[in-house]
C-alpha positions in Angstrom: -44.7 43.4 -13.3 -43.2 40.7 -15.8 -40.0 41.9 -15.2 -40.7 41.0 -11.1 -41.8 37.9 -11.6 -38.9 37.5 -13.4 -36.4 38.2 -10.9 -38.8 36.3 -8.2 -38.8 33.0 -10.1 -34.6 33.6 -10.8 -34.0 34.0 -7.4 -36.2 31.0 -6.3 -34.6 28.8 -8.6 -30.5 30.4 -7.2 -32.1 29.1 -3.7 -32.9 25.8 -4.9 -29.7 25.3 -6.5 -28.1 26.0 -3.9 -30.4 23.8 -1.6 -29.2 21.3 -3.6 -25.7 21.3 -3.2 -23.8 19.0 -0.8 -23.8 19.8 2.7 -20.6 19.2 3.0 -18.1 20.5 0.3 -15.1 21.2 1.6 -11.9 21.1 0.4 -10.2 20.2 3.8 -11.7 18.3 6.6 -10.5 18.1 10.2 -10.4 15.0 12.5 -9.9 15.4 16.9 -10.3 12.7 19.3 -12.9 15.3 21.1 -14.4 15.9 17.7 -18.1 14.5 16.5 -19.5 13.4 13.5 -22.2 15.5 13.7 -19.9 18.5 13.4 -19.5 20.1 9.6 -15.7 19.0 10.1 -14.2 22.3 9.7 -11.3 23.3 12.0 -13.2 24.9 14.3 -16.1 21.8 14.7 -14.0 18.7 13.9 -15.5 15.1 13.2 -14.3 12.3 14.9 -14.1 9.1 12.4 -12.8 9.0 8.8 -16.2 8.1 7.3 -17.7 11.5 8.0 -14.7 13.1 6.9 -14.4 11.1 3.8 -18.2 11.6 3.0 -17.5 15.9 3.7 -14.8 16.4 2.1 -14.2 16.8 -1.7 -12.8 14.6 -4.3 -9.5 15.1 -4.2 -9.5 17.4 -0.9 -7.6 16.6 1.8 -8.0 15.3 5.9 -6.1 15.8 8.6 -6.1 14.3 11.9 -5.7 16.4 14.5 -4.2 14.5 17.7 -3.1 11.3 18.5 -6.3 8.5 18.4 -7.7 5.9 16.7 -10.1 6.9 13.9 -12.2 4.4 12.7 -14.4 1.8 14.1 -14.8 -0.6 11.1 -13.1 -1.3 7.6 -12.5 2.4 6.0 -13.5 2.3 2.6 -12.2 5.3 0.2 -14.4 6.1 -2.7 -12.6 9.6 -3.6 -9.2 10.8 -4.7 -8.1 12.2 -1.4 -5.3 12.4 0.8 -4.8 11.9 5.1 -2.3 12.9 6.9 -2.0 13.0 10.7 -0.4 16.2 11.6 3.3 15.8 12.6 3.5 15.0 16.9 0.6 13.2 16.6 -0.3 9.4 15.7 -3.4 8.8 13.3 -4.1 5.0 13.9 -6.4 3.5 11.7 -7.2 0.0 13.1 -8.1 -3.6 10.7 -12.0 -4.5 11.9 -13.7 -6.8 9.8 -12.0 -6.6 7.0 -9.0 -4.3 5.4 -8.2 -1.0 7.6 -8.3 0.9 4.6 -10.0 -0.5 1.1 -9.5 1.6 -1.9 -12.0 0.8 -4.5 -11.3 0.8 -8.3 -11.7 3.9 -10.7 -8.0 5.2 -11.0 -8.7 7.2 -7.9 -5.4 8.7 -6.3 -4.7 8.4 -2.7 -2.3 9.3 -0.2 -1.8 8.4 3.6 0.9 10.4 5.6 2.2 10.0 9.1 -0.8 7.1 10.1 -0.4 3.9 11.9 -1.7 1.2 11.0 -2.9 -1.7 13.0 -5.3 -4.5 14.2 -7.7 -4.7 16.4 -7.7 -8.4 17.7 -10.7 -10.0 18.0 -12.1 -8.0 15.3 -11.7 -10.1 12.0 -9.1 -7.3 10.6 -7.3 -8.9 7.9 -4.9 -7.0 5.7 -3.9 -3.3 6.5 -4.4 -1.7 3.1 -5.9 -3.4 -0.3 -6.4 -0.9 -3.5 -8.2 -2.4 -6.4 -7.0 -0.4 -9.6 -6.6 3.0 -7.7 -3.2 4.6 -7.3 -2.0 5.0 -3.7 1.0 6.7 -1.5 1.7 5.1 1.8 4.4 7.7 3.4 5.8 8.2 6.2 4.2 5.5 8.3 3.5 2.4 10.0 1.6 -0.8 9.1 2.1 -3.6 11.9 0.9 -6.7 13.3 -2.1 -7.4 10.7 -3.4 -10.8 10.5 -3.0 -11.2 6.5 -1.2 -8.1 4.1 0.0 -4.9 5.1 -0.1 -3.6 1.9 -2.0 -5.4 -1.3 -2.9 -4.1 -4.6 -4.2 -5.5 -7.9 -5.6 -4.9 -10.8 -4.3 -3.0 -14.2 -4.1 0.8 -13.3 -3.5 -0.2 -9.9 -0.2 1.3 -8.3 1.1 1.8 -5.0 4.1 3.2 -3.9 5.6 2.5 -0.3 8.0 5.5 1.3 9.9 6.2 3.7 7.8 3.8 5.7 8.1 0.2 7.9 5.9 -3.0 7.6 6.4 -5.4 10.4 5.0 -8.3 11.8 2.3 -9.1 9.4 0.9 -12.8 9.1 1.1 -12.8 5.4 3.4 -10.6 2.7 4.3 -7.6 4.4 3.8 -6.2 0.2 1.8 -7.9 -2.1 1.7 -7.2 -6.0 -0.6 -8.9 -8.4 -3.1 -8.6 -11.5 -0.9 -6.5 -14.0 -0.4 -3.7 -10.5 2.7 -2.0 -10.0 4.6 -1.5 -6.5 7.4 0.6 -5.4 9.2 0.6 -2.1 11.9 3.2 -1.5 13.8 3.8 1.6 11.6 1.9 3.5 11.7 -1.4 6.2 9.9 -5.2 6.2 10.8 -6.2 9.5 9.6 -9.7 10.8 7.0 -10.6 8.2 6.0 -14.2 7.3 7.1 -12.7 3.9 7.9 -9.7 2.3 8.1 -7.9 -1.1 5.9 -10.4 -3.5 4.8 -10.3 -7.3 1.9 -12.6 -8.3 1.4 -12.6 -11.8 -2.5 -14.0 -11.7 -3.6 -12.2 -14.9 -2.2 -12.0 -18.5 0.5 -9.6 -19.5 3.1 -8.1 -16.6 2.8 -7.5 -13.0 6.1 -5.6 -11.4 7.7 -4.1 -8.3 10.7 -2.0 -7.6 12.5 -2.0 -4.4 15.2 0.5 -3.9 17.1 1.7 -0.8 15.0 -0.9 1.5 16.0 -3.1 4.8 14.5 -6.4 4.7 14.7 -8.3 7.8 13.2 -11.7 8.7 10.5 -14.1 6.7 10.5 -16.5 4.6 10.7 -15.1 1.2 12.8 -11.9 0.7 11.9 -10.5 -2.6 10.1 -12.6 -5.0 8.1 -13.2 -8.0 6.1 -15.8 -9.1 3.5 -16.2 -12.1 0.5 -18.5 -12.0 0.0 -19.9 -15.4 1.2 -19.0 -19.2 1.0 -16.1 -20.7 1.5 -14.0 -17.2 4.7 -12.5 -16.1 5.5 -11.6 -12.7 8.9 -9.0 -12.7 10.8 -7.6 -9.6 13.8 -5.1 -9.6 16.2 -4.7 -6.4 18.5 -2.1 -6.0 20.9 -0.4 -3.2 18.9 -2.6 -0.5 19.6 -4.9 2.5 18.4 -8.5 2.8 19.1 -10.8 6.2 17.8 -13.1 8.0 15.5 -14.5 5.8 14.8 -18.1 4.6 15.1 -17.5 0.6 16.5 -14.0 0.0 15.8 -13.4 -3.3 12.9 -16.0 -5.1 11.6 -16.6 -8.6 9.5 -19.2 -9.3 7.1 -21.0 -12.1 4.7 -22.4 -10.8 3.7 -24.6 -14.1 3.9 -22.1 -16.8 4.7 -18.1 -17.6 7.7 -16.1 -16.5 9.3 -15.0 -13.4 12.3 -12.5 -13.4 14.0 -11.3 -10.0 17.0 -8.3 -10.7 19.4 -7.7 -8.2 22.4 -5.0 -7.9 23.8 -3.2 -5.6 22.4 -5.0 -2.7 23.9 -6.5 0.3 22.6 -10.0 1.2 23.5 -11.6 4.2 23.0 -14.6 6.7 19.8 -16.0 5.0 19.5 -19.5 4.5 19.5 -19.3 0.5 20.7 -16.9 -1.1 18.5 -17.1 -3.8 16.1 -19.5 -5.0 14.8 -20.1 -8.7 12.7 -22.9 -10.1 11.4 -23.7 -13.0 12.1 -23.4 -16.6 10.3 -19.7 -16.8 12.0 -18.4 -13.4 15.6 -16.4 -13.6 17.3 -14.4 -11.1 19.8 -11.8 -12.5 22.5 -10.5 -10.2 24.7 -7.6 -11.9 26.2 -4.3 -10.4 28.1 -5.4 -7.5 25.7 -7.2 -5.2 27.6 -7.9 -2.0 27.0 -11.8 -0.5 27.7 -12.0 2.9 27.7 -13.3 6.7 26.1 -16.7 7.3 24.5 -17.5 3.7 24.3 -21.2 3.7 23.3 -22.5 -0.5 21.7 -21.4 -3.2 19.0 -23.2 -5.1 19.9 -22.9 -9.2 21.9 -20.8 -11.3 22.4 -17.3 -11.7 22.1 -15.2 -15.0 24.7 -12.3 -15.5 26.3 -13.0 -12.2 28.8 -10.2 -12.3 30.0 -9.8 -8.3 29.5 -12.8 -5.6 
């Protein structure tokens, strides 16, 4: 009789723990424009807008977006290591409305977008495409156009976000933004008709650093660029293998009163921009090694280069 109470209260307590488990933990959820967010998000009952899927699915699990349609109806903000992908034929749009498109909070989360579009809905008060706050992220594959402010901005020590294979065009402020001790990476990807493009802001103390390798950059005032805000921060950017035209000031390091500022460039053609480079201040330096190639219509420079090897 023991024994079967037992067993009763065991199997209760199984029940309950399993009452209390998400309702939604799974490893992979599905988006469809026909979908609803009522639905469990599995393949066979799809949800419709990335905050159900994002709130079913587990950390580190995975999204994908079905067909071709917008997917959000405000700022998406990612809480979870996860990755979305839209699957290939299709166009995942993910649209800026009041605020960001996507916001990645802090906590070293890793993220990943593949094959998305991202965009602004005007009107809306959208304002930069992506921002991540000390998470790493993977931006692959896809678009980021005509936001009012950033397409893609990260900060914060930890932070991280790496831009391939992938086109940023027509944003209202630095198609790639770089700042408080982050790291950025561009590779084989295109900043086309941005007010700016590829910048490092070093607003906190130690270094803050990009790499761009294998890019076109197209347009703007500010090619690549890095700039420090006071003493004690250092603001690094690295060029390599890429294409730079049309802009006002192709390649840019500045001090703005104190700190240190240090643009590398090799390999690189650089053509029909109005300065070639630009460096001021006593911290700022622009080193041009390896064989850049200076081209077309380039009207000046402004100051003098360090280990200029190739003009």
């Amino acid at each position: 009789m023991r024994a079967s109470k037992s067993l009763q209260v065991l199997a209760v307590s199984f029940v309950a723990s399993l009452l209390a488990l998400p309702a939604h933990a799974i490893f992979r959820a599905y988006l469809a424009s026909d979908g609803s967010d009522a639905n469990p998000c599995t393949l066979v009952a799809p949800c419709r807008l990335l905050p159900a899927a994002l709130a079913a699915v587990d950390n580190g699990g995975e999204i994908w977006m079905l067909d071709s349609a917008n997917y959000n109806t405000a700022s998406v903000s990612i809480a979870k290591s996860v990755s979305i992908l839209s699957v290939p034929g299709s166009v995942g749009s993910i649209l800026a409305i009041g605020g960001p498109a996507i916001y990645v909070t802090s906590g070293l989360l890793k993220v990943s977008l593949r094959n998305v579009v991202i965009g602004n809905l005007a009107g809306a008060g959208g304002t930069d495409g992506i921002a991540v706050s000390g998470s790493r992220l993977i931006l692959e594959d896809s678009v980021v156009q005509n936001v009012p402010q950033r397409g893609v901005y990260v900060t914060g020590v930890g932070g991280k976000v790496h831009v391939v294979n992938s086109t940023i065009r027509n944003t209202g402020n630095y198609a790639f933004q770089i700042e408080g001790g982050a790291v950025g990476v561009a590779s084989g990807s295109q900043f086309i008709n941005n007010t700016s493009n590829v910048i490092v802001l070093g607003t906190v103390a130690g270094v803050t650093t990009a790499t761009v390798t294998n890019c076109v950059i197209s347009g703007g005032d500010i090619g690549v660029g890095a700039i420090p805000s006071a003493g004690g921060m250092i603001a690094t950017l690295a060029m390599t293998g890429s294409t730079v035209e049309g802009t006002l000031r192709a390649v840019y390091a500045e001090t703005l009163g104190a700190g240190f500022a240090t643009v590398t460039v090799g390999r690189n053609a650089i053509f029909d921009n109005s300065y070639i480079w630009w460096k001021l201040g006593v911290g700022a330096t622009v080193v041009s090694h390896l064989d850049n190639h200076y081209a077309g219509a380039n009207s000046t420079a402004s100051g003098t280069l360090t280990n200029q090897t190739s003009f």
